[in-house]
C-alpha positions in Angstrom: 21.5 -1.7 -55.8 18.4 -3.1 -57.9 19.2 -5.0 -61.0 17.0 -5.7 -63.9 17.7 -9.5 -65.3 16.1 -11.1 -68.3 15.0 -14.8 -67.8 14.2 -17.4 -70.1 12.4 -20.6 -69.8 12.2 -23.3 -72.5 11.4 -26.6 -73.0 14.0 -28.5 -71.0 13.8 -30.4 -67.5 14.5 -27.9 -64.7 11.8 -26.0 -63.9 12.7 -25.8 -60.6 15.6 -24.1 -60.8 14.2 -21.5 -62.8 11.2 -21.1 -60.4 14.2 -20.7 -57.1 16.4 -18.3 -59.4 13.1 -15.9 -59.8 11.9 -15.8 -56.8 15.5 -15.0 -55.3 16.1 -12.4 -58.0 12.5 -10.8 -56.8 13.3 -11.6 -53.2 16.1 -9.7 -53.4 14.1 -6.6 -54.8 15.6 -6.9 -58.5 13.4 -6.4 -61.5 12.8 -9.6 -64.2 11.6 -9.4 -67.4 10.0 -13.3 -68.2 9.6 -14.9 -71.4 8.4 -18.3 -72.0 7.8 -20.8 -74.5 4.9 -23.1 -75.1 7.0 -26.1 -74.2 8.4 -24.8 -70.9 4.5 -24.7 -70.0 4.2 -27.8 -70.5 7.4 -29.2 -68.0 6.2 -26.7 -65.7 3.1 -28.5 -65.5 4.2 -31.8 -65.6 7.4 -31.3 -63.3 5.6 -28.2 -60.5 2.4 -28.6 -61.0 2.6 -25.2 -62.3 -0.2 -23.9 -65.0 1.3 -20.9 -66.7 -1.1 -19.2 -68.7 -0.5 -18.4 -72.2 -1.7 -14.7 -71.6 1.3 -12.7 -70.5 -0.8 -10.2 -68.2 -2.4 -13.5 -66.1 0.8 -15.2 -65.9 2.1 -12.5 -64.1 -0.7 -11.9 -62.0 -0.3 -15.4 -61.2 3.5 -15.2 -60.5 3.0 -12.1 -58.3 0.8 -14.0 -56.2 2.7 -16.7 -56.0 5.7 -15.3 -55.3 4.5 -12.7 -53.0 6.0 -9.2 -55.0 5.7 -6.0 -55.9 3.6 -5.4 -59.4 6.2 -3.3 -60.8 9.5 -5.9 -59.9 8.1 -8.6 -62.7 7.2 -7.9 -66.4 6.1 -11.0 -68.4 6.0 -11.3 -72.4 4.7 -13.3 -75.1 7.5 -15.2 -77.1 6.4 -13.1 -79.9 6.3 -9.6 -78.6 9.0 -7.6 -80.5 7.8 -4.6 -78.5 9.3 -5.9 -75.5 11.8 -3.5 -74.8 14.6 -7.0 -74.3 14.6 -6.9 -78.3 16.3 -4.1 -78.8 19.9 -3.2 -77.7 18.2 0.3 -76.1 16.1 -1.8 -73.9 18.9 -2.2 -71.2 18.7 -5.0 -68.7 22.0 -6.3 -66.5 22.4 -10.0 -67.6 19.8 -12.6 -69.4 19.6 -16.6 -67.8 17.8 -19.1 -70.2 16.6 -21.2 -67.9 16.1 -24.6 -68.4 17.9 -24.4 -71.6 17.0 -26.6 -74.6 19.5 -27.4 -77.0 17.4 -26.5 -79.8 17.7 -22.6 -78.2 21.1 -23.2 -77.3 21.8 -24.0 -81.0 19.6 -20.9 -82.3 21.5 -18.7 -80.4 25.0 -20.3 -81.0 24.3 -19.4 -84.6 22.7 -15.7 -84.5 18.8 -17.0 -85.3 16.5 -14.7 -83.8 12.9 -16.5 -84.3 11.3 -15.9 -80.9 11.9 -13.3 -78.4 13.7 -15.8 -76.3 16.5 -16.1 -78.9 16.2 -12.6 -79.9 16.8 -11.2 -76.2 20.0 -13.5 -75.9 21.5 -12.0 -79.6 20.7 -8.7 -78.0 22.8 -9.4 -75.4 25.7 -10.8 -77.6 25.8 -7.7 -79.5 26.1 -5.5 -77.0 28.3 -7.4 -75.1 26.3 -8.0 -72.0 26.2 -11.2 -69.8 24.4 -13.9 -70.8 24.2 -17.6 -69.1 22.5 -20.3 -70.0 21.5 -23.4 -67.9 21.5 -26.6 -70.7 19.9 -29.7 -69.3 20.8 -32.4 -71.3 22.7 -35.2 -71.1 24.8 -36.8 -72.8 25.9 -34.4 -74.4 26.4 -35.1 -78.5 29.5 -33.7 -80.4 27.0 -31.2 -81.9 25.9 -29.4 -78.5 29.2 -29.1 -77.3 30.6 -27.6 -80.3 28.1 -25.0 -80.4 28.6 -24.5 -76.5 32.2 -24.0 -77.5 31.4 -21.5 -80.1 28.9 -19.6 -77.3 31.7 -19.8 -74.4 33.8 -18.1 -77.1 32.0 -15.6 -77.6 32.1 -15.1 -73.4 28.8 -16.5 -72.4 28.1 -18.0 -70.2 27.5 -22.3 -69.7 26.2 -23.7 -66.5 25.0 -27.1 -66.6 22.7 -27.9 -63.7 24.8 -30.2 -62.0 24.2 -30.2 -58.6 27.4 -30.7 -55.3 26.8 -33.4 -52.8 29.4 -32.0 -50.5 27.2 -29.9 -48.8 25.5 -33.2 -47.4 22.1 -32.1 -49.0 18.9 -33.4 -47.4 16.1 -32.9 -48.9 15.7 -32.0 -52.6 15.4 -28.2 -52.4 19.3 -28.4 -51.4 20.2 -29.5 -54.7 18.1 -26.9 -56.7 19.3 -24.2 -54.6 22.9 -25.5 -55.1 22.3 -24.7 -58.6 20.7 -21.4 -58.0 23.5 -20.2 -55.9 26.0 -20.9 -58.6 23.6 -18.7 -61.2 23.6 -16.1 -58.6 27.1 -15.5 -58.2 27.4 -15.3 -61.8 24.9 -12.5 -61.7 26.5 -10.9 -59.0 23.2 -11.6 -56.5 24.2 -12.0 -52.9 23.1 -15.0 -52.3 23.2 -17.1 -49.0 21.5 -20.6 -50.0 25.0 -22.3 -50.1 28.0 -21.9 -47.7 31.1 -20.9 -49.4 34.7 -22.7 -48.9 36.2 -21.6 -45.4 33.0 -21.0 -43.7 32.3 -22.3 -40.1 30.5 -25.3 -41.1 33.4 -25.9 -43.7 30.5 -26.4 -46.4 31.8 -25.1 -50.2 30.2 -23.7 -52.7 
């Protein structure tokens, strides 16, 4: 059954991951709604190689391309469109990922700001009770972030630090982003076969 999913990018390290997580979410014939900041362009640049336009209609020309979809499976918008139907509570998607996760958005949202579409699209889903997981990549962690990553997990979202297993024996580095990607997954309830789960005939875990 198709899903629609919200994902966020902002300015932390891990574009990667959030490149993997949408093109499985697509791949898997789900529907995305993207929003970006101005800093995430900037590490996708620097850490892919990855120019994403600032104009919402060629980035996801660009993204369609690149990720070889249909049209209609990924909507892109500004980080100021309040029109976007992910800033209201009517506007229903499935679960929203902010990923990479800064803790300047992670903060914003811990306390109920709402100055971008990014943070306004993860109070949405607060209020209405919907799932919400956020990737921070950061370390270490200061007394600050974690208190306001114990107020969010309080409030039943969602914190998955991209910290990647090395029991699977991983190869190459595409193992450990899609370790990471997996986990998102199964949080979204995505079948996902990237990692091999605990018991299987290889005895990998997951």
């Amino acid at each position: 059954m198709s899903k629609t999913f919200t994902l966020g990018l902002t300015g932390a390290s891990g574009m990667p991951y959030a490149m993997r997580l949408l093109e499985c979410l697509l791949g898997a014939g789900h529907t995305v709604y993207l929003v970006y900041s101005q800093a995430a362009q900037f590490v996708a640049a620097q850490e892919m190689g990855l120019n994403l336009p600032a104009k919402s209609s060629e980035a996801r020309r660009l993204l369609v391309e690149r990720l070889h979809c249909r049209p209609q499976q990924l909507l892109v918008f500004a980080r100021e469109d309040w029109n976007a139907p992910i800033a209201s509570g009517s506007g229903v998607t499935d679960a929203m990922v902010v990923c990479p996760c800064t803790m300047g958005c992670l903060a914003a949202i811990a306390n109920g700001l709402s100055d971008n579409l990014i943070e306004r699209a993860a109070d949405v889903m607060l209020k209405e009770g919907r799932k919400l997981i956020l990737v921070p990549r950061e370390t270490p962690f200061s007394a600050i972030h974690l208190e306001n990553m114990l107020k969010l997990v309080r409030l039943g979202v969602v914190i998955l630090p991209p910290n990647p297993g090395f029991y699977q024996q991983p190869t190459q580095l595409g193992d450990l982003v899609d370790f990471v990607v997996a986990k998102i997954l199964d949080q979204l309830a995505v079948d996902q076969q990237l990692v091999k789960r605990w018991g299987s005939d290889n005895g990998r875990l997951a």
